[in-house]
Chimera marker file (.cmm) of the C-alpha trace (Angstrom):
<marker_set name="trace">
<marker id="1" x="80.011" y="154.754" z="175.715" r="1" g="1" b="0" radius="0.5"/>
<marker id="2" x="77.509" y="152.954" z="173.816" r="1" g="1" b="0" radius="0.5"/>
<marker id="3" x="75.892" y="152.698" z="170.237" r="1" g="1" b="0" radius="0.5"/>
<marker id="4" x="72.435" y="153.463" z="169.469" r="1" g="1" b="0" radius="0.5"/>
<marker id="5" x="71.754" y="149.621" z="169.068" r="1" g="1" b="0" radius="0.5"/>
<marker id="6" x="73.232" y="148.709" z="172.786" r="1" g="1" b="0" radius="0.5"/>
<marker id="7" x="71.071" y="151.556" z="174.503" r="1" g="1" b="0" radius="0.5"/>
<marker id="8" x="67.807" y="150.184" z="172.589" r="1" g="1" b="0" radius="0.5"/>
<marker id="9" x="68.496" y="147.021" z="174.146" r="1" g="1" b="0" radius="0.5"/>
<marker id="10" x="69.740" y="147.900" z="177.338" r="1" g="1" b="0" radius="0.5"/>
<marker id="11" x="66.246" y="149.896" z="177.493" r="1" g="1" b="0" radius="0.5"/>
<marker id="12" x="63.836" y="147.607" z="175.715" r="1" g="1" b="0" radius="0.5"/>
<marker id="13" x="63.343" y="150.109" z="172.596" r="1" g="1" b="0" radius="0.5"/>
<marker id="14" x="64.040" y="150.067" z="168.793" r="1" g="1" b="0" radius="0.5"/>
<marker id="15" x="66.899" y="151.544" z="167.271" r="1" g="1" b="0" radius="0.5"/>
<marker id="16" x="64.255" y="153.885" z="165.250" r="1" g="1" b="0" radius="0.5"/>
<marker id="17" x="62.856" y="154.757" z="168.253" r="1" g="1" b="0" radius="0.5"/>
<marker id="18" x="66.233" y="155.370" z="170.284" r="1" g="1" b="0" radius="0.5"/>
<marker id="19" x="67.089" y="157.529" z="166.879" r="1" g="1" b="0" radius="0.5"/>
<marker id="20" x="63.799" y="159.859" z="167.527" r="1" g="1" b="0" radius="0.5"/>
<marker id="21" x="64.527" y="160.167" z="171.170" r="1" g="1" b="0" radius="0.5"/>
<marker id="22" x="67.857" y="161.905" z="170.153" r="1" g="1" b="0" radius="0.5"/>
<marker id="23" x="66.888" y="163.781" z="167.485" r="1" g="1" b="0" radius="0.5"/>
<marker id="24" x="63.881" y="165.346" z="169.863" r="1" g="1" b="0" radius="0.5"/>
<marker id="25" x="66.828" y="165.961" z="172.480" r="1" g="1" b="0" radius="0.5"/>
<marker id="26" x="65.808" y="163.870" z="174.872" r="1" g="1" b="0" radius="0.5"/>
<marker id="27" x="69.441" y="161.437" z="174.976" r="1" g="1" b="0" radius="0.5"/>
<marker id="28" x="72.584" y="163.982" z="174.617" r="1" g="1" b="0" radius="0.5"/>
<marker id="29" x="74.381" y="162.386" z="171.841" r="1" g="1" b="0" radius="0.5"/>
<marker id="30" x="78.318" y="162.708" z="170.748" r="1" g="1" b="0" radius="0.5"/>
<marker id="31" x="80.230" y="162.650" z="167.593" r="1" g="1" b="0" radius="0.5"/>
<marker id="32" x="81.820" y="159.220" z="166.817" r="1" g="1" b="0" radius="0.5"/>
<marker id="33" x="81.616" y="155.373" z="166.697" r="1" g="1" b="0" radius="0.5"/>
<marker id="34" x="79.719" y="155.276" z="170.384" r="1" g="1" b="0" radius="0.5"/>
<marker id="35" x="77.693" y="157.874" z="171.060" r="1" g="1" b="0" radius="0.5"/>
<marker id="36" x="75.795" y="157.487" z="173.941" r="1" g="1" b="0" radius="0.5"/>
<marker id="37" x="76.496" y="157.291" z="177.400" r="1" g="1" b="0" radius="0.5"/>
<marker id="38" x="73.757" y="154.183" z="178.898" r="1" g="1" b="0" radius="0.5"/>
<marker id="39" x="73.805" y="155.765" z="182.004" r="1" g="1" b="0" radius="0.5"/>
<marker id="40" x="72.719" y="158.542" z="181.326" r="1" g="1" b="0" radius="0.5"/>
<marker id="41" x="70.176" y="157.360" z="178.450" r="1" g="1" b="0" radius="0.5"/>
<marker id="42" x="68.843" y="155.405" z="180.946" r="1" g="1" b="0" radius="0.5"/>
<marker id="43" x="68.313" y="158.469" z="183.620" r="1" g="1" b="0" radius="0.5"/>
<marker id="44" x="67.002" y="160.843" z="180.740" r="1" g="1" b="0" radius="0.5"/>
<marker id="45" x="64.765" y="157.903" z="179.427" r="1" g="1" b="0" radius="0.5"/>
<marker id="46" x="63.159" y="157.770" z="183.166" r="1" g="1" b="0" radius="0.5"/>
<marker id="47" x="62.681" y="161.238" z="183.463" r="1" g="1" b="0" radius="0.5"/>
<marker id="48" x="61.163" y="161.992" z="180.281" r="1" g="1" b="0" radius="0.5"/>
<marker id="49" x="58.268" y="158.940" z="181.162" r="1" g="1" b="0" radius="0.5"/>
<marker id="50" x="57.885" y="160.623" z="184.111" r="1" g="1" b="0" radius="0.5"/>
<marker id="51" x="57.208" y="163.834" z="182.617" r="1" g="1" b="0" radius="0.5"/>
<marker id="52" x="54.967" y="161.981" z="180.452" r="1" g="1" b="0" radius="0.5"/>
<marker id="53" x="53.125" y="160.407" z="183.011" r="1" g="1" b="0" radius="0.5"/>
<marker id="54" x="52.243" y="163.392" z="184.969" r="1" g="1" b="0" radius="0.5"/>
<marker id="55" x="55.414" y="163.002" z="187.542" r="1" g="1" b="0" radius="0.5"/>
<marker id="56" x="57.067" y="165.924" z="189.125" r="1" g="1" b="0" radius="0.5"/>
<marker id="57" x="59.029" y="165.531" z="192.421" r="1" g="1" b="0" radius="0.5"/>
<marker id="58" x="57.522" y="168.578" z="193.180" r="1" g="1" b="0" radius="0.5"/>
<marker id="59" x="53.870" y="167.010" z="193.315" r="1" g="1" b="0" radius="0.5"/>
<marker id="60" x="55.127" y="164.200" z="195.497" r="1" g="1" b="0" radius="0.5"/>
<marker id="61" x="58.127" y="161.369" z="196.329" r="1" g="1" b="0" radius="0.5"/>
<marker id="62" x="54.992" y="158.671" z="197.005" r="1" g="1" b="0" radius="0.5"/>
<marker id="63" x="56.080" y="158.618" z="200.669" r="1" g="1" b="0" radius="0.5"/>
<marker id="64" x="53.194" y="157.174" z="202.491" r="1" g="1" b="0" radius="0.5"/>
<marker id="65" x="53.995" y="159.250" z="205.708" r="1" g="1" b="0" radius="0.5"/>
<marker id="66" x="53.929" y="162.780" z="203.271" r="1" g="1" b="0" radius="0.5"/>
<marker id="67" x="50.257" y="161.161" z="201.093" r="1" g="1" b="0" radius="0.5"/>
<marker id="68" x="48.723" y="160.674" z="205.449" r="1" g="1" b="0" radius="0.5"/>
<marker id="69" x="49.935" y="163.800" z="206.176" r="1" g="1" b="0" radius="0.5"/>
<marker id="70" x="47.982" y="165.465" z="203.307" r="1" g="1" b="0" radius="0.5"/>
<marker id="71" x="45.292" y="163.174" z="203.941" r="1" g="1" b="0" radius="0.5"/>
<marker id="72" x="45.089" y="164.433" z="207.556" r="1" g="1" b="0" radius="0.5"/>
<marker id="73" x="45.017" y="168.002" z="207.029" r="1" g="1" b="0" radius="0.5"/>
<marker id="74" x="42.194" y="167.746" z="204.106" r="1" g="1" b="0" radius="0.5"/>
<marker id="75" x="40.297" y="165.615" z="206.444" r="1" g="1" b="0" radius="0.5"/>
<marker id="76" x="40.957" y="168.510" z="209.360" r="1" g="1" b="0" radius="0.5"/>
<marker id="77" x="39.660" y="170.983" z="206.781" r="1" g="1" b="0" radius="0.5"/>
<marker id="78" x="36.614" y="169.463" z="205.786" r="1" g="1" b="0" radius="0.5"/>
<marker id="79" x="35.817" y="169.036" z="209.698" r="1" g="1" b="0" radius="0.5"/>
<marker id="80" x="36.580" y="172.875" z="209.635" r="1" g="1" b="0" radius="0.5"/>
<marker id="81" x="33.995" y="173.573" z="206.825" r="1" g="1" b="0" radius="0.5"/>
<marker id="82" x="31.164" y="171.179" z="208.491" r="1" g="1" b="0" radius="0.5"/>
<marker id="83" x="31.662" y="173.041" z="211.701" r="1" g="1" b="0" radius="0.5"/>
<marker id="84" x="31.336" y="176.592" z="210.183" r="1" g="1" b="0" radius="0.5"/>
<marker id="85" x="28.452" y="175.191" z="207.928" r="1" g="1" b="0" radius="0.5"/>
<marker id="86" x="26.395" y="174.006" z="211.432" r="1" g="1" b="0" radius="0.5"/>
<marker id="87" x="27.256" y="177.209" z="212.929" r="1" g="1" b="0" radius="0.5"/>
<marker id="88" x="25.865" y="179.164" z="210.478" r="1" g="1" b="0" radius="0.5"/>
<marker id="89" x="29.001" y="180.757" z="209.349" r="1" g="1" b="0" radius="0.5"/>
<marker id="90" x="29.268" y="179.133" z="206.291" r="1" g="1" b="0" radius="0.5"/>
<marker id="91" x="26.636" y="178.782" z="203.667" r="1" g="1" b="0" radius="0.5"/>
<marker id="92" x="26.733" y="176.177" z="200.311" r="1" g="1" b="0" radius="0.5"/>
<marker id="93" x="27.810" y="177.663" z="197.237" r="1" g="1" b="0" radius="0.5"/>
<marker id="94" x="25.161" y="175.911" z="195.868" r="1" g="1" b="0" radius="0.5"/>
<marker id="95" x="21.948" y="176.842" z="198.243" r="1" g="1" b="0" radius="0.5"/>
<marker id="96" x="22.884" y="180.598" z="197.188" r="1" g="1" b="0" radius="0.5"/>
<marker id="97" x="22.686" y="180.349" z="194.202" r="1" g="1" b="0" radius="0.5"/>
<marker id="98" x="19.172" y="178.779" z="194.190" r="1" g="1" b="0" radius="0.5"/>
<marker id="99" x="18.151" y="181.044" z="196.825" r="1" g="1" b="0" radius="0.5"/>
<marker id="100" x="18.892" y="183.852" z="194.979" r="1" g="1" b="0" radius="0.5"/>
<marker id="101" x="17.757" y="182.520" z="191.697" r="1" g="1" b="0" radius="0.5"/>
<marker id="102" x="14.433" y="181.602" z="193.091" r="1" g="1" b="0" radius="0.5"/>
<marker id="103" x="14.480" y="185.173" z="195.203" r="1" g="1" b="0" radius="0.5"/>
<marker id="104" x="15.389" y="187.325" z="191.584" r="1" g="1" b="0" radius="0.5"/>
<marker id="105" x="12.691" y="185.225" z="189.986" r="1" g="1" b="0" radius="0.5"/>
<marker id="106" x="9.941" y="185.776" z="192.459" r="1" g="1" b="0" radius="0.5"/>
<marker id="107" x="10.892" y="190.122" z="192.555" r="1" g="1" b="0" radius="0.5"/>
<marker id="108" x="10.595" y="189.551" z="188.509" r="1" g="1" b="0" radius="0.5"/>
<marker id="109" x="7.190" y="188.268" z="188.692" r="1" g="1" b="0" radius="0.5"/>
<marker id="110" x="6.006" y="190.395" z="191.526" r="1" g="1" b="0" radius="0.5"/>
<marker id="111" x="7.276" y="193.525" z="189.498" r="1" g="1" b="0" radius="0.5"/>
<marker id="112" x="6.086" y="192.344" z="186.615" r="1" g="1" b="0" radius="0.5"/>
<marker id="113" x="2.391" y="191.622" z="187.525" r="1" g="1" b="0" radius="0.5"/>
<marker id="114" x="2.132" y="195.510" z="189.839" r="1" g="1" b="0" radius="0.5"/>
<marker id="115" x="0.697" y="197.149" z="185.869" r="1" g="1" b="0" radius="0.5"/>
<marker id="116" x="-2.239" y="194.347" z="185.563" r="1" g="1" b="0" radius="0.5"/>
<marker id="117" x="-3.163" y="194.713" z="189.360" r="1" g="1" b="0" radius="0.5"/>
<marker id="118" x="-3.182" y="198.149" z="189.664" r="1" g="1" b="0" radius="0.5"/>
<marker id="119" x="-4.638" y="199.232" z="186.616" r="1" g="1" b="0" radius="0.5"/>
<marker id="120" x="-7.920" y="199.032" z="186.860" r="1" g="1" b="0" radius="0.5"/>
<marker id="121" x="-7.790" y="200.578" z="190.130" r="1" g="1" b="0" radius="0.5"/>
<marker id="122" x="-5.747" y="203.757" z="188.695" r="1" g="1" b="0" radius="0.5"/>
<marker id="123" x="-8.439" y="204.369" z="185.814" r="1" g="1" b="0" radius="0.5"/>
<marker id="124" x="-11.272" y="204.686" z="188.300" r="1" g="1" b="0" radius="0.5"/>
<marker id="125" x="-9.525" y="207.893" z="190.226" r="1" g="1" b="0" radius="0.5"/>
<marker id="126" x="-9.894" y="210.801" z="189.020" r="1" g="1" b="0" radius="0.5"/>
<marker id="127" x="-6.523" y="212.626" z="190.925" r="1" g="1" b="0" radius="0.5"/>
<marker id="128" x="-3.011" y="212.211" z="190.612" r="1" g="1" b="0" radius="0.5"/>
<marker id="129" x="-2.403" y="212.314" z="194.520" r="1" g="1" b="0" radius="0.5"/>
<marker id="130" x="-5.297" y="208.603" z="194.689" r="1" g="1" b="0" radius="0.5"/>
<marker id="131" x="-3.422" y="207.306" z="191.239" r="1" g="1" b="0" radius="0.5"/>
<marker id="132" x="-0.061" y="207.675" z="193.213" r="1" g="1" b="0" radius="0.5"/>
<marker id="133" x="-1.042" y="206.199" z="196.053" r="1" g="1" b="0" radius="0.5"/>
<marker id="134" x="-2.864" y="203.015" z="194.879" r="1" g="1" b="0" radius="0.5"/>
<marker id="135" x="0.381" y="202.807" z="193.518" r="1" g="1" b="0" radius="0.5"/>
<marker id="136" x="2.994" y="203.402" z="195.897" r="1" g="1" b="0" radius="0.5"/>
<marker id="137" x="0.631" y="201.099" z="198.150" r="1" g="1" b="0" radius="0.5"/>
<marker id="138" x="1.172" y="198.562" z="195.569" r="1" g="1" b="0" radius="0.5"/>
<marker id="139" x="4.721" y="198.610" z="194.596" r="1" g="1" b="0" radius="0.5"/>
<marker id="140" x="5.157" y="198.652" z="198.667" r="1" g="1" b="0" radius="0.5"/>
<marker id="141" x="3.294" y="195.391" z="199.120" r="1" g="1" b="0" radius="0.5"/>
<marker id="142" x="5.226" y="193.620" z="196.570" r="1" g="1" b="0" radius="0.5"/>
<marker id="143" x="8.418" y="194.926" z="197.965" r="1" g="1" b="0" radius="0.5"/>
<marker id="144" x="7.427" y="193.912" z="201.737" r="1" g="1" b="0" radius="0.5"/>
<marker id="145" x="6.518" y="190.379" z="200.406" r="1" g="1" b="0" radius="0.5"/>
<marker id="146" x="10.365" y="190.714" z="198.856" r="1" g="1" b="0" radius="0.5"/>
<marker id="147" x="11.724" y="192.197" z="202.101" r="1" g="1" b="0" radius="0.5"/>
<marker id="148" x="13.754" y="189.064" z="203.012" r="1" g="1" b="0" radius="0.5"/>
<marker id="149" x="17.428" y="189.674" z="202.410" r="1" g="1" b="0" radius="0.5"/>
<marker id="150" x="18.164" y="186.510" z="200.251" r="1" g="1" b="0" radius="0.5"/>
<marker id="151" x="19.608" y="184.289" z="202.754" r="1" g="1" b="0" radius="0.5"/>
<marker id="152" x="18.376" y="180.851" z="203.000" r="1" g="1" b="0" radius="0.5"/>
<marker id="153" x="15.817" y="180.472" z="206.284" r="1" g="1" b="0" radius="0.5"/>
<marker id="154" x="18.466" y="178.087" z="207.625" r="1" g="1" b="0" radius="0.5"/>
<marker id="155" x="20.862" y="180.245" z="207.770" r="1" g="1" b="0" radius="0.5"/>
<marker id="156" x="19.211" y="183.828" z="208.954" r="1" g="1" b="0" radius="0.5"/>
<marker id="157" x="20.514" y="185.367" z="212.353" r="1" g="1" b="0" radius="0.5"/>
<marker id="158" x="17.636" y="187.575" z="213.513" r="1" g="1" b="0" radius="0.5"/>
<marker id="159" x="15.351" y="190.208" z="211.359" r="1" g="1" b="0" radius="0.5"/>
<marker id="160" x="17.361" y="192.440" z="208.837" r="1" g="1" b="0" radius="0.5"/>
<marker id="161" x="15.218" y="195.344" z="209.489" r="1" g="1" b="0" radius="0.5"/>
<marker id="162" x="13.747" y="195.216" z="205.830" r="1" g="1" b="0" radius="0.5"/>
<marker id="163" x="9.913" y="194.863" z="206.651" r="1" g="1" b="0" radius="0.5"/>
<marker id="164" x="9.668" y="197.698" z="209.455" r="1" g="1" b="0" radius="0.5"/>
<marker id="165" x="12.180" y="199.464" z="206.886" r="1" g="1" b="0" radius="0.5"/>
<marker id="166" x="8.958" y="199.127" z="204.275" r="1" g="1" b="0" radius="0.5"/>
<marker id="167" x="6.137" y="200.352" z="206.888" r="1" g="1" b="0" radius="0.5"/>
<marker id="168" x="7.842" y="203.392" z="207.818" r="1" g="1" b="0" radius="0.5"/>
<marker id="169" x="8.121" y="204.403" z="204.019" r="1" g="1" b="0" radius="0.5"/>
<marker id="170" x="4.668" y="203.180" z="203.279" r="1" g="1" b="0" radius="0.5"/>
<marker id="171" x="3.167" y="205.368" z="205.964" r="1" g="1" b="0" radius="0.5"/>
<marker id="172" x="5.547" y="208.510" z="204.809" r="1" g="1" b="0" radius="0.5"/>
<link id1="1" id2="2" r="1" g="1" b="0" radius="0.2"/>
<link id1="2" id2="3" r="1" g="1" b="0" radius="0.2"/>
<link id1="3" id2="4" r="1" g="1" b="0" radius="0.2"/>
<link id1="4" id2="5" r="1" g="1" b="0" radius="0.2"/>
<link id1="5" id2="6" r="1" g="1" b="0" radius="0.2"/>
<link id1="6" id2="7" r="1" g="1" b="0" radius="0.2"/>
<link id1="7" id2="8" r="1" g="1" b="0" radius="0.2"/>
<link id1="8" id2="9" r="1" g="1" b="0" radius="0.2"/>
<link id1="9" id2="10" r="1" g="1" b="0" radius="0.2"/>
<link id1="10" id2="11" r="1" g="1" b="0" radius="0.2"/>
<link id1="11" id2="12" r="1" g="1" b="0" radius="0.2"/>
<link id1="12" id2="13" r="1" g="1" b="0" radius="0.2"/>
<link id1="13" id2="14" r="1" g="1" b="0" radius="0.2"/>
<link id1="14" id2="15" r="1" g="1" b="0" radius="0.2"/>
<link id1="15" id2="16" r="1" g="1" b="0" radius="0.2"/>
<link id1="16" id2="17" r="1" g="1" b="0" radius="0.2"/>
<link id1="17" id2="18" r="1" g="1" b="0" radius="0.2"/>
<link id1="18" id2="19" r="1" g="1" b="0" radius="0.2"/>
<link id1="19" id2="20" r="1" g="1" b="0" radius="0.2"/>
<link id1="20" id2="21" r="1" g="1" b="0" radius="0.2"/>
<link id1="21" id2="22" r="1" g="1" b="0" radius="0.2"/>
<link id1="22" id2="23" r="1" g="1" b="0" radius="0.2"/>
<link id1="23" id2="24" r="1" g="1" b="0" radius="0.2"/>
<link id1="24" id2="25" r="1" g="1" b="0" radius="0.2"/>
<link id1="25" id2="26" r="1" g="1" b="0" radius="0.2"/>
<link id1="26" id2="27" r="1" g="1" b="0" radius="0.2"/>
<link id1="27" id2="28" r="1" g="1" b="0" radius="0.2"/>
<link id1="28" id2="29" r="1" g="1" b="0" radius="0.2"/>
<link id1="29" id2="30" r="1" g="1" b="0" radius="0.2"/>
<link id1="30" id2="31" r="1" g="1" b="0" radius="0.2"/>
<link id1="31" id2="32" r="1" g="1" b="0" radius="0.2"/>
<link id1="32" id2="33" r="1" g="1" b="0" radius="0.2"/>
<link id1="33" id2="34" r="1" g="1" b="0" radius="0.2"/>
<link id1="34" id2="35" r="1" g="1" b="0" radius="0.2"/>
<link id1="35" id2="36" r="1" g="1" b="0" radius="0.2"/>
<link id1="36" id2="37" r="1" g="1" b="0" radius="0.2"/>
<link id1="37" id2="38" r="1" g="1" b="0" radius="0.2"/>
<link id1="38" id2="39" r="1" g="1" b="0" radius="0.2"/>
<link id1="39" id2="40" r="1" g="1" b="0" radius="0.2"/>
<link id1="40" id2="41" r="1" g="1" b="0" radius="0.2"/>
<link id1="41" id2="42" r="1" g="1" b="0" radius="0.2"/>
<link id1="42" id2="43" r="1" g="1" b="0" radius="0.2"/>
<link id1="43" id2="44" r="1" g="1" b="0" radius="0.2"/>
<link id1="44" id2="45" r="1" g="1" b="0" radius="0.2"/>
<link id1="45" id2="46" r="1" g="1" b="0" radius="0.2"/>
<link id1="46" id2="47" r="1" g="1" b="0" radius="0.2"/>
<link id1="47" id2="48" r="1" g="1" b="0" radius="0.2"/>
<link id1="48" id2="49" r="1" g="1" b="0" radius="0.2"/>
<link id1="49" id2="50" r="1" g="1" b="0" radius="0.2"/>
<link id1="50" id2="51" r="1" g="1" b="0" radius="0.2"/>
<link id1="51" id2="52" r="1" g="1" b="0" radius="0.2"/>
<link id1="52" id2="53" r="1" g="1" b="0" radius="0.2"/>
<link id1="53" id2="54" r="1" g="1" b="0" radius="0.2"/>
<link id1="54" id2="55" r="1" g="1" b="0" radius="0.2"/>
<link id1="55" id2="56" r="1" g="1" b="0" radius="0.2"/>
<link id1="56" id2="57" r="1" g="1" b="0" radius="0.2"/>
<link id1="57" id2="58" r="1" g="1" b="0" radius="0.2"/>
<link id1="58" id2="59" r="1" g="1" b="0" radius="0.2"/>
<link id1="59" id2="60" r="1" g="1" b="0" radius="0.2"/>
<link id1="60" id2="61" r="1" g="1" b="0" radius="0.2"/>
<link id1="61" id2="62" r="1" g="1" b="0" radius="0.2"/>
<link id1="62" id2="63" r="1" g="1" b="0" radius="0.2"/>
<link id1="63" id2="64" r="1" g="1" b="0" radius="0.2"/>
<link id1="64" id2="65" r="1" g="1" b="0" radius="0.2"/>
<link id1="65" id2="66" r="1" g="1" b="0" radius="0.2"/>
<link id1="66" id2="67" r="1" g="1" b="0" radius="0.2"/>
<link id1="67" id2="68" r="1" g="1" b="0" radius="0.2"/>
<link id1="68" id2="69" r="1" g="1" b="0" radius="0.2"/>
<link id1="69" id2="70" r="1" g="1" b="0" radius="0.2"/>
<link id1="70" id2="71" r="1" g="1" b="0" radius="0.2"/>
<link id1="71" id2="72" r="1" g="1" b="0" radius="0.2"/>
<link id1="72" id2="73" r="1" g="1" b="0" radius="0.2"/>
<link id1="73" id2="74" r="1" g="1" b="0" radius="0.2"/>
<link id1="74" id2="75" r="1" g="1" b="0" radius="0.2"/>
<link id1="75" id2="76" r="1" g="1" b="0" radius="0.2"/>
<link id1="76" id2="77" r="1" g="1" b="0" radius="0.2"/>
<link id1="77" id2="78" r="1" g="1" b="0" radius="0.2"/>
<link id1="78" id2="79" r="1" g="1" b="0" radius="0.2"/>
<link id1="79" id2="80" r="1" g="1" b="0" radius="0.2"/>
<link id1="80" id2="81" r="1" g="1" b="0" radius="0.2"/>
<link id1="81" id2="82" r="1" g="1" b="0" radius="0.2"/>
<link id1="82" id2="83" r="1" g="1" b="0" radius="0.2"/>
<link id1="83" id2="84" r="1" g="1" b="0" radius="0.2"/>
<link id1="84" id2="85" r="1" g="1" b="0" radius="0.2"/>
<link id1="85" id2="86" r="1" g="1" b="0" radius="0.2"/>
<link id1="86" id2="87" r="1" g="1" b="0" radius="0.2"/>
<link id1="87" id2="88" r="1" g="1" b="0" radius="0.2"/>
<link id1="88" id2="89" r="1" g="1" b="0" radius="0.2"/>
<link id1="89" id2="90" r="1" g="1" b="0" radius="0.2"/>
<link id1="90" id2="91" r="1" g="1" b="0" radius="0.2"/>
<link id1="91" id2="92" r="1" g="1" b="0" radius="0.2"/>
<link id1="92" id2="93" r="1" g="1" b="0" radius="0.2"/>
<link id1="93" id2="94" r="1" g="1" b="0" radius="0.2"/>
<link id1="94" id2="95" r="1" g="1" b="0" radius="0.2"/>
<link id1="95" id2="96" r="1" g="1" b="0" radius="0.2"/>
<link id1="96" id2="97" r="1" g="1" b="0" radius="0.2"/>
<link id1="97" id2="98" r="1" g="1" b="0" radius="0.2"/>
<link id1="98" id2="99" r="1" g="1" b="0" radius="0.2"/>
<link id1="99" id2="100" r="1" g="1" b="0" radius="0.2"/>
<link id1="100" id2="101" r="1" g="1" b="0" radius="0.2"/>
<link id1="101" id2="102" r="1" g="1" b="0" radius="0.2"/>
<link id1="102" id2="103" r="1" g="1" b="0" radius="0.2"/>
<link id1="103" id2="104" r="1" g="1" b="0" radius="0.2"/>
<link id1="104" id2="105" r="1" g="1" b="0" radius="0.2"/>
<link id1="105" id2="106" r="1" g="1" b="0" radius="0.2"/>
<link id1="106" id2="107" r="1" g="1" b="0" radius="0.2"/>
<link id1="107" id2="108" r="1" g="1" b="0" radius="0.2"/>
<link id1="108" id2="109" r="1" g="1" b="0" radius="0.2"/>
<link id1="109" id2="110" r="1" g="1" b="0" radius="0.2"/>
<link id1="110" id2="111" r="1" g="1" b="0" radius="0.2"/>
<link id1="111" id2="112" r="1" g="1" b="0" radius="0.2"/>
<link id1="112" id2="113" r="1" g="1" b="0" radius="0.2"/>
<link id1="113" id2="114" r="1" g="1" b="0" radius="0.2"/>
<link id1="114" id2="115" r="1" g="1" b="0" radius="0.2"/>
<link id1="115" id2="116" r="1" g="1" b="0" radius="0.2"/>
<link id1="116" id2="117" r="1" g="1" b="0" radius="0.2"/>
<link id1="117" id2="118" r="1" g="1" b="0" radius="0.2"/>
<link id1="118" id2="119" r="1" g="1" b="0" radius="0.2"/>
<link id1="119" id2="120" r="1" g="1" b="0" radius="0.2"/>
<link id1="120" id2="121" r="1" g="1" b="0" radius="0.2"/>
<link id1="121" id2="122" r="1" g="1" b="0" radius="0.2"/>
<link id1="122" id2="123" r="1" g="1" b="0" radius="0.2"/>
<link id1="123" id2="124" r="1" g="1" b="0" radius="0.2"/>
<link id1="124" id2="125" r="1" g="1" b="0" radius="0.2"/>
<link id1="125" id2="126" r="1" g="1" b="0" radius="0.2"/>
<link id1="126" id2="127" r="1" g="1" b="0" radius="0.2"/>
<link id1="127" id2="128" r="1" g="1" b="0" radius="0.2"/>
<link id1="128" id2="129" r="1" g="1" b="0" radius="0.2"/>
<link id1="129" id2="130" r="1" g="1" b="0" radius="0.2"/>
<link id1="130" id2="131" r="1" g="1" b="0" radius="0.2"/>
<link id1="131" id2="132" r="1" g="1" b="0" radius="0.2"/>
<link id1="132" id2="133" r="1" g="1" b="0" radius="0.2"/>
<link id1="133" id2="134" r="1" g="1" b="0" radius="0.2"/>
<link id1="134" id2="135" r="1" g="1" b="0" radius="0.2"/>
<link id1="135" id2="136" r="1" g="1" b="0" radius="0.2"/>
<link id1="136" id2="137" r="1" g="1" b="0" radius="0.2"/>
<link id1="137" id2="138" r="1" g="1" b="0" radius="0.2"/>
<link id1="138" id2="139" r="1" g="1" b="0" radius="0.2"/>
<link id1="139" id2="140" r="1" g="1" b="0" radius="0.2"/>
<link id1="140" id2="141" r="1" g="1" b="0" radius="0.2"/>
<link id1="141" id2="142" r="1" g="1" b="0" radius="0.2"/>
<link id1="142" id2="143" r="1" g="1" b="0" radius="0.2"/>
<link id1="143" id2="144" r="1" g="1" b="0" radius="0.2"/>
<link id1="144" id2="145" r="1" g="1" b="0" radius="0.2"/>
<link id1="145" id2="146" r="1" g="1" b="0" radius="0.2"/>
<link id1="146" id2="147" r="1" g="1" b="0" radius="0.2"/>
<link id1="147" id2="148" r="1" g="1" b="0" radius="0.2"/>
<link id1="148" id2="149" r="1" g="1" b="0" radius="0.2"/>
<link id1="149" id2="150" r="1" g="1" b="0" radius="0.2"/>
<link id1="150" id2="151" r="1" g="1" b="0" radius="0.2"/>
<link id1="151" id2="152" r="1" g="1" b="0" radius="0.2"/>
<link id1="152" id2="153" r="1" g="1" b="0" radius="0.2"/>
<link id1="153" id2="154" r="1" g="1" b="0" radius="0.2"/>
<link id1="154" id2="155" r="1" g="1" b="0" radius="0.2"/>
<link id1="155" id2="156" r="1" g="1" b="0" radius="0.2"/>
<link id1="156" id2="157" r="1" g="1" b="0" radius="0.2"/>
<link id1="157" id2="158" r="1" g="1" b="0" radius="0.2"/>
<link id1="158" id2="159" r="1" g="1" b="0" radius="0.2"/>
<link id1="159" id2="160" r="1" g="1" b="0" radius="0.2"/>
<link id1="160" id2="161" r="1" g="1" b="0" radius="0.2"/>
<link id1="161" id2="162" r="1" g="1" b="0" radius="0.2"/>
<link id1="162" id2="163" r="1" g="1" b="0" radius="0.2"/>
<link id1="163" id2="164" r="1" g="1" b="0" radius="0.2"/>
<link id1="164" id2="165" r="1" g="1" b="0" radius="0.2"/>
<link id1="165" id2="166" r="1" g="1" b="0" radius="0.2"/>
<link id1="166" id2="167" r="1" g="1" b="0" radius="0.2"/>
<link id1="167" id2="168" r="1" g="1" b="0" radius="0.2"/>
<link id1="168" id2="169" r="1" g="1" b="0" radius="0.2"/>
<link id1="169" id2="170" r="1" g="1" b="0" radius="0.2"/>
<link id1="170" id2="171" r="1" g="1" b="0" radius="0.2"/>
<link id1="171" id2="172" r="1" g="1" b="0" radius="0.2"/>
</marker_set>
């Protein structure tokens, strides 16, 4: 057993600072002259600068053959991912989302400009059946420039079926 002026040196602290580590719990103290046990001070003083540091044996013992091993199989799963990526089975996160961002963008517009294009067209017929027309001609022309399915040209595996989806209608 040991007093809190022994452990401090044994462990390169201050008696204050010894002091705080018991009162926070962190070195199991006893009633009387010597206190402390150094060994296990010493133990609880490592493990509570490991916790500090970011240390868990569960995240690793810092054996070199265990840090390959991972090392290995995230090198074997990036080789995975490349493959699928060439093959076509796998497309970036990232070209999506711009695909589709540009794609949304370009239907926005196209929607949004059918009113000015058509309407001087539309005030020139005098019946409903010509007014509908002109504009179901015009709403399908904008959709069959929009018929792509939003996959990057990279990555497309044949026609979707979206353009002679758009004639058929058109002609209906």
């Amino acid at each position: 057993m040991a007093t809190q002026r022994e452990v401090a040196d044994h462990l390169d602290l201050s008696v204050k600072r010894v002091s705080e580590l018991i009162r926070d719990g962190i070195f199991p103290s006893k009633q009387g002259r010597s206190p402390l046990n150094i060994d296990v001070c010493r133990v609880s003083y490592i493990s509570y600068l490991r916790k500090l540091g970011g240390y868990h044996k569960r995240s690793g013992t810092g054996d070199i053959a265990e840090e390959k091993t991972k090392l290995t199989a995230a090198q074997a799963r990036k080789a995975e991912l490349e493959v699928e990526e060439l093959e076509g089975s796998l497309i970036p996160a990232k070209l999506v989302e711009d695909t589709w961002i540009d794609y949304v963008a370009n239907a926005r517009a196209k929607l949004l400009g059918l009113p000015s294009r058509i309407a001087h067209q539309v005030i020139t017929v005098d019946k409903y059946a010509e007014a509908e027309l002109i504009i179901k001609e015009q709403v399908h022309e904008a959709l069959n420039e929009l018929a792509q399915n939003g996959i990057p040209q990279k990555y497309r595996k044949g026609d979707t079926g979206d353009e002679s989806d758009m004639d058929s209608t058109a002609k209906s």
